[in-house]
C-alpha positions, 0 to 999 in steps of 0.5 A, spaced: 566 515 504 564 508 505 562 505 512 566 499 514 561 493 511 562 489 518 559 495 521 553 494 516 552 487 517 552 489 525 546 494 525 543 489 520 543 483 524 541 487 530 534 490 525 533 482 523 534 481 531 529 485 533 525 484 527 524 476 529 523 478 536 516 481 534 515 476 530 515 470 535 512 475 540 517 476 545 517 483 544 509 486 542 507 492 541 507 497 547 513 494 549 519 498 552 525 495 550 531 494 556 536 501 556 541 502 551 548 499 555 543 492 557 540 491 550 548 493 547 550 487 552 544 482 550 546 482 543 553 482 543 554 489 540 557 495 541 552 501 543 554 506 537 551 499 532 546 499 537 544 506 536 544 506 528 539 500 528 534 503 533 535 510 530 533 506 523 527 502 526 525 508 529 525 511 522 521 506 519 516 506 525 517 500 529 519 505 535 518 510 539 523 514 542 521 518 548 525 523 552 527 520 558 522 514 557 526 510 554 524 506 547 518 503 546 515 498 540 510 502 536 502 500 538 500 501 532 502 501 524 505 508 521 506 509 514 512 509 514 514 502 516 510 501 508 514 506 505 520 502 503 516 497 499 514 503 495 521 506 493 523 498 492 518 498 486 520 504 483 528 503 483 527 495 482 522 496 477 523 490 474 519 489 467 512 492 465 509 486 464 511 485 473 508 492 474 501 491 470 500 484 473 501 486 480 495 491 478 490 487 476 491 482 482 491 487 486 483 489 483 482 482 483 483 481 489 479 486 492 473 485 487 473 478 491 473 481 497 468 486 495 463 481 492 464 477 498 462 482 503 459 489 500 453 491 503 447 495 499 450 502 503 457 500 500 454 499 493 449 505 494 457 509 495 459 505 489 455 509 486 456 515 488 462 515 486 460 513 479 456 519 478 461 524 481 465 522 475 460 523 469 458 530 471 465 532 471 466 529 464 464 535 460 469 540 464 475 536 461 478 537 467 483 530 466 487 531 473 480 532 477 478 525 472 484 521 475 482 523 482 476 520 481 478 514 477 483 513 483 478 514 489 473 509 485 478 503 485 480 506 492 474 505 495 474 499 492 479 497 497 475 500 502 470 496 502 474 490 501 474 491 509 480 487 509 485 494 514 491 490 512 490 489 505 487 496 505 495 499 507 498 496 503 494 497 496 493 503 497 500 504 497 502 501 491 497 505 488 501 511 489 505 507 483 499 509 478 496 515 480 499 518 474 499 514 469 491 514 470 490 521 468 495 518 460 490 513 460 484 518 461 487 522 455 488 516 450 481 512 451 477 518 453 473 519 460 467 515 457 470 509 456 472 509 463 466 510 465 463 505 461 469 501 465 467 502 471 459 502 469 460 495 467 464 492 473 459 496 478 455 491 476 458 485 476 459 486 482 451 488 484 450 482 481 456 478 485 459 475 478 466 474 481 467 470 473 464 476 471 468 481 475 475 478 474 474 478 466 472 484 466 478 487 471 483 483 466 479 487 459 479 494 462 487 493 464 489 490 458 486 496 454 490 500 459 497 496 458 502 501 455 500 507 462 501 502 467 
């Protein structure tokens, strides 16, 4: 039923190995790593750990594995190397209050970044989104009201222009899609809208003070969902 723990602690050293490899950049993307049997003999392990790791970087996105031309590292990110970030969050969620903090500091983050570097075109979409919200209101359709809510704070993080804040704030937010849609039944669309009304102009207006306040407000109002 259980693996040998000194096996576990192999595969994971060789992983880490790796992994710090990339970091220093004596390995880089594109770069093909050597055969099994000379890699297996470079870090001291057997090939049927070696095997298991590489299996497992390969899982997560780090490598690819070519029929017979060998295992190169990945050229470009994949979103299976950020997916274990979010099954973290959600088996050690830890309190509520952690969760509601890394919210706003993710919307505060990106409101920075929208002030600093959003153009008329990307407030003009801004807007667009805005006004797609308020002409679905009378549906009350509340699923396609959380889309919309959630595709406004997602392109909140597009306009930031930041590509690695952007992956990996989009992922998290795949936390509170659904509490987005409890939120809409409980405080109404409309105020919603009046949110996100107010924060478009602050931003407009390139209020960072006023912005953050009134990130933080709207939040607070939606505290118990998130």
């Amino acid at each position: 039923m259980f693996q040998p723990i000194q096996a576990t602690t192999v595969v994971q050293q060789i992983i880490e190995k790796i992994t710090q490899s990339l970091i220093k950049g004596d390995l880089k993307p594109g770069d093909r790593l050597p055969p099994e049997p000379e890699l297996a003999l470079q870090l001291g392990v057997s090939r049927t750990s070696l095997r298991e790791a590489l299996k497992t970087l390969s899982g997560l996105g780090v490598l690819n594995a070519r029929k017979r031309g060998g295992t190169f590292i990945a050229t470009e990110g994949s979103q299976l190397m950020l997916n274990p970030l979010v099954f973290n969050l959600i088996i050690e969620k830890g309190s509520k209050d952690d969760l509601f903090e890394l919210r706003v500091l993710l919307e505060v983050d990106a409101i920075e970044l929208v002030i600093k570097k959003a153009t008329a075109d990307d407030f003009k979409l801004l807007a667009a989104e805005l006004e797609e919200f308020e002409k679905s209101i009378p549906g009350g359709n509340l699923e396609l009201l959380a889309d919309l809510d959630l595709r406004f704070h997602l392109k909140l993080l597009q306009i930031s222009n930041n590509s690695s804040f952007i992956r990996i704030s989009r992922l998290i937010m795949q936390l509170y899609a659904y509490p987005i849609e409890k939120t809409l039944k409980k405080i109404g669309p409309e105020q919603v809208l009046e949110n996100h009304r107010a924060l478009y102009e602050a931003l407009v207006d390139r209020d960072l003070l006023r912005a953050k306040e009134h990130v933080v407000r709207s939040f607070e109002s939606s505290r118990q969902f998130l």
